[in-house]
C-alpha positions as CSV (number, residue, x, y, z in Angstrom):
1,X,0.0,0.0,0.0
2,X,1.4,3.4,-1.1
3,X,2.1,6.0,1.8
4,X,0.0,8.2,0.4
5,X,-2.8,5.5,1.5
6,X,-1.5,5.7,5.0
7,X,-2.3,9.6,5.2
8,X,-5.6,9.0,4.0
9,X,-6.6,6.8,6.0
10,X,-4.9,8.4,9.4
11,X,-7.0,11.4,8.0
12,X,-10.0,9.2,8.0
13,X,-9.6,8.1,11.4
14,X,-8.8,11.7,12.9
15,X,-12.1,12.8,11.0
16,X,-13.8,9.9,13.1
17,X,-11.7,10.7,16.0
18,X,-13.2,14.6,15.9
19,X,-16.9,13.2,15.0
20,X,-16.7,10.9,18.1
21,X,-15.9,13.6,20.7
22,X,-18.1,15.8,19.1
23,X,-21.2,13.4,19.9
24,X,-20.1,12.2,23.5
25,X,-19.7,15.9,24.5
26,X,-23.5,16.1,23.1
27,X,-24.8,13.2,24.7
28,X,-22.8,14.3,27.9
29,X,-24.7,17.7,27.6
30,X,-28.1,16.5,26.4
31,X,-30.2,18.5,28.0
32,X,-28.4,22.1,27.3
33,X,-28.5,20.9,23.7
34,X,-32.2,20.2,23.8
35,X,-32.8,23.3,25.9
36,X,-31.3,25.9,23.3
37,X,-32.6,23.7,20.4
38,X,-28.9,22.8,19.0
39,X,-29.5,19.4,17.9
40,X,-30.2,19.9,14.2
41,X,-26.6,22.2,14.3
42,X,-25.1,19.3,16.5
43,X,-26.1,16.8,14.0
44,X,-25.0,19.0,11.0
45,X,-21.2,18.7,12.8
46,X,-21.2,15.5,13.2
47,X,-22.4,14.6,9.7
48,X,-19.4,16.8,8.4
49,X,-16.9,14.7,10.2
50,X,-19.0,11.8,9.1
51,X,-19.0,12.6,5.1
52,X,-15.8,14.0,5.0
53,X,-14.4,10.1,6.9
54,X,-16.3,8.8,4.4
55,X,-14.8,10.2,1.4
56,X,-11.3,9.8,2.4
57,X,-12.2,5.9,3.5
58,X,-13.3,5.7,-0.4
59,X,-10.5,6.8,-2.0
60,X,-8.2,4.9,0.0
61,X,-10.2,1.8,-1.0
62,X,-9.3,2.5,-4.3
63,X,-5.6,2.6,-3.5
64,X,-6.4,-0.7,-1.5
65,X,-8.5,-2.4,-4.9
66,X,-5.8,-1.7,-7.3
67,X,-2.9,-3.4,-5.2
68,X,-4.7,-6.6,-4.4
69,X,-5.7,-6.3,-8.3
70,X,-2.0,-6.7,-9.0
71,X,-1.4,-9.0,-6.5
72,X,-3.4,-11.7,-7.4
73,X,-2.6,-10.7,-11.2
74,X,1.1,-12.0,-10.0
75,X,0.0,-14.7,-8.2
76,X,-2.0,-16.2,-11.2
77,X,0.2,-15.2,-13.5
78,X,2.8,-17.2,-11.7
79,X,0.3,-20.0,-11.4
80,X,-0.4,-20.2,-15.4
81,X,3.5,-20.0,-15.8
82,X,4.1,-23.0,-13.6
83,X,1.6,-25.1,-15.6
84,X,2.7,-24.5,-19.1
């Protein structure tokens, strides 16, 4: 796996890092949120940190397709040479 994969997904898992402590410090303060009707703004935050985890987790899946792609093109490829 390139490095480049490695920042991407460290990235994804910071987003996820920030989205988690963003909802326990909701559900730790539930009732202020629900008091000054923030949940809607809360939510909103949380689904940025969501999406933006979400994209980064795709494109490293790409990254992630295209090696096992070529490694089990090898590995066949080494298979159909051994048998001929």
């Amino acid at each position: 796996m390139p490095s480049s994969s490695f920042n991407i997904i460290r990235l994804s898992l910071k987003h996820i890092a920030k989205g988690g402590s963003l909802a326990e410090e909701v559900i730790s303060t539930v009732r202020t949120a629900h008091a000054f009707g923030a949940q809607k703004n809360l939510g909103a935050l949380y689904n940025q940190h969501v999406n933006e985890s979400l994209k980064l987790d795709l494109r490293a899946s790409i990254w992630q397709g295209g090696g096992f792609a070529i490694f089990f093109f090898v590995i066949y490829a080494a298979y159909a040479l051994g048998t001929f």
